[in-house]
N, C-alpha and C positions, 0 to 999 in steps of 0.2 A: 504494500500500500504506500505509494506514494504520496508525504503530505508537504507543502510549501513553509519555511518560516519568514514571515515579517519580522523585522525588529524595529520593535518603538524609538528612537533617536530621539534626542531631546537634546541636542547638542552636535554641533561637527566633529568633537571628538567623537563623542558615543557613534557617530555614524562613520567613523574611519575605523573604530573598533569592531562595530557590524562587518564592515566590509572584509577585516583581518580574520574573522571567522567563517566565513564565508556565508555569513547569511544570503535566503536569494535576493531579499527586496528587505527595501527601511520606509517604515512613516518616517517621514523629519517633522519635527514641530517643536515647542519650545513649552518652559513654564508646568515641565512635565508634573510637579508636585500641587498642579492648580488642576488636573487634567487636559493639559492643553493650550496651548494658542500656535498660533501663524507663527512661524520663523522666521527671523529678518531675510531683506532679499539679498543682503553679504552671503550666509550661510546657506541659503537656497543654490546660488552662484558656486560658491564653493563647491559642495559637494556634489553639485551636478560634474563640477570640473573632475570634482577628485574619487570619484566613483563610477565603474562600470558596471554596476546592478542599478536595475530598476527604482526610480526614487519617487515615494510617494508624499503628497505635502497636505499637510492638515490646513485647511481652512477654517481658522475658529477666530473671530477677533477681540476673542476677551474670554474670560473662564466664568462661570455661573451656568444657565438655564441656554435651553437653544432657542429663545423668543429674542428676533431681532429688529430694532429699529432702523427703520429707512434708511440712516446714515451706514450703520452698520454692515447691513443690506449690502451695500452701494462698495465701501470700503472691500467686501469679502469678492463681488465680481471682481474687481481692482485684483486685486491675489489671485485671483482664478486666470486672470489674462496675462498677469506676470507671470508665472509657471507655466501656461500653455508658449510663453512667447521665447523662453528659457526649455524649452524642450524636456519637461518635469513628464514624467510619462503618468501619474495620474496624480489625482486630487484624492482628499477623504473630506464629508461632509457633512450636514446635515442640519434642518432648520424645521421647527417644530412651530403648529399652531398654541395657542395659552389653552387651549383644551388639551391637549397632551395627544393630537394627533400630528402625522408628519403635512407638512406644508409646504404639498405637491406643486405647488403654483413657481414658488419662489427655489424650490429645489430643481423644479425642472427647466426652471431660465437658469441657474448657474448648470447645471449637465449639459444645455445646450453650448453656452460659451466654453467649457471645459473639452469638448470633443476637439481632437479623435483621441485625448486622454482618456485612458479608463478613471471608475469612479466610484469610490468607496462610501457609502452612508455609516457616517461612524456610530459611537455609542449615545449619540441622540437618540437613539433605536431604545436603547433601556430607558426611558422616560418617557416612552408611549406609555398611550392608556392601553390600547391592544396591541399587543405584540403582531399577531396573528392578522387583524387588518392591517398594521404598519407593512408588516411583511408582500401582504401583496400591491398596497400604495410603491412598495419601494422597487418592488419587478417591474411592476409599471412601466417606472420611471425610467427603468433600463441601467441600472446600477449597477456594476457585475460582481458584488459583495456587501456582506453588512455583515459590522464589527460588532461582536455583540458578549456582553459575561451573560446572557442569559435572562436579563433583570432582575440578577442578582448579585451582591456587592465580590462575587468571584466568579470566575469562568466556570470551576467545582463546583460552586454551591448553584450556578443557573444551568449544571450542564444537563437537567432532566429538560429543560425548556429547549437547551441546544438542540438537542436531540431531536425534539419533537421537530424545531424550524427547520432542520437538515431533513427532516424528512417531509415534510409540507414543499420545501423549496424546488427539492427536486435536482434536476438539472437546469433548471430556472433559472438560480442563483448561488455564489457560495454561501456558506455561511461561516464565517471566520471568528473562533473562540477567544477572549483575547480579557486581564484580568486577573493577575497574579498566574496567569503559567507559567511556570518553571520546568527545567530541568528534571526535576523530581515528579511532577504529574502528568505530564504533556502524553505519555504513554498511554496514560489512564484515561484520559480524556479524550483523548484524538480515538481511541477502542472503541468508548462507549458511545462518543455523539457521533462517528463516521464523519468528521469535519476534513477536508484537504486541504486548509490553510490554518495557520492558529500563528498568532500577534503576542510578542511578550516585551519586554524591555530590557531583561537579562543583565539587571543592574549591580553593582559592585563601587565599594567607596574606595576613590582615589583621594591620595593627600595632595596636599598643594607643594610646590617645589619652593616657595618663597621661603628663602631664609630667615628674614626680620619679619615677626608676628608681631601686630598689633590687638592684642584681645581686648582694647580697653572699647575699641570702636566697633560698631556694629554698621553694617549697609545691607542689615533685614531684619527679621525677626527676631530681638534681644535674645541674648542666649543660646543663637545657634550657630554649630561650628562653622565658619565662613574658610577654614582651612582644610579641608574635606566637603568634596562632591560626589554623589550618585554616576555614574557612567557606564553604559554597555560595555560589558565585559567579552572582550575575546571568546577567554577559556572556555566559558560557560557559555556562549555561543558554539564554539564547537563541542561542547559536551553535548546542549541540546539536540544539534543535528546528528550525533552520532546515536543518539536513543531514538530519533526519529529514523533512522536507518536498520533498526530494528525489527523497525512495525512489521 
């Protein structure tokens, strides 16, 4: 059984560490501990330079709810025309009515300006009110995956719902698990929901190289270590893919 890893990138490093493991394809996006936003178009630029895997780029312009104002709206086409103009081989996305269904209208004018990138509806999908109508809102639309833990706060814990979408979807659509998988589950869950794609971040903390520590200053959240970051790991990249080589 052949199954695909995405790695979440959340940074140019993490996504040259992707690439040193050979992941097949990276989300890029930024702000990963907020769930997300847009990455600058520096780092978009870069890693298109510096990567010869498939690069997929999150369109989110701020972290909260996926209910967006006109401005916002407007900004998020803006990112979709930069990546399509930057040769970004697809988009992740997604844009929700304040009743908690998807907001076909406005999803399917960004898919239009997005083509002939492919086009992922991310985990705005978990804060539908119906999974199951979202699901076929979102074939519709012509989407060729949705990122999903299940609408539940792990890919484990939503992987009876996985299941269920993997087998509604069909050959339809993927449906890509994504959500605290690791290394240590991905077996177990890629078995039970029959998914062929799954989304992880395969994170590990790197220390900072800077010699002179200032801990009296803070530039975020008091008390957190600013000398130490989160970053996709290599190793644990290729450990994933070799338990995926398993299957």
């Amino acid at each position: 059984m052949n199954c695909l890893l995405e790695v979440c990138a959340g940074s140019l490093q993490s996504a040259l560490h992707a690439k040193a493991g050979c992941a097949h394809r990276i989300e890029l996006c930024d702000n990963l501990s907020e769930g997300g936003t847009t990455p600058s178009p520096g780092t978009i630029r870069m890693v298109k330079k510096l990567l010869d895997i498939p690069v997929f780029v999150l369109i989110r312009p701020r972290p909260g709810d996926f209910l967006y104002s006109d401005e916002e709206f407007e900004s998020m086409k803006e990112d979709v025309l930069f990546c399509k103009g930057h040769r970004v081989e697809g988009v992740v996305l997604g844009v929700l009515h304040a009743n908690g269904t998807v907001d076909v209208e406005r999803c399917a004018a960004l898919i239009q300006l997005a083509r002939p990138m492919q086009v992922t509806f991310h985990r705005a999908f978990d804060r539908t009110r119906d999974p199951f109508d979202a699901l076929e809102d979102i074939i519709h639309l012509g989407c060729e995956r949705i990122l999903t833990s299940g609408q539940a706060a792990s890919a484990m814990e939503g992987s009876d719902m996985i299941m269920e979408l993997v087998s509604r979807a069909g050959p339809r659509i993927s449906i890509m698990p994504g959500s605290g998988v690791s290394e240590d589950n991905v077996i177990g869950l890629v078995k039970k929901t029959g998914a062929r794609e799954v989304h992880a971040s395969l994170r590990s903390p790197f220390r900072s190289h800077m010699q002179f520590w200032n801990d009296q200053v803070s530039m975020g959240k008091p008390g957190a270590d600013e000398y130490s970051r989160l970053e996709t790991d290599s190793e644990r990249v290729k450990i994933f893919l070799s338990r995926l080589n398993d299957l």
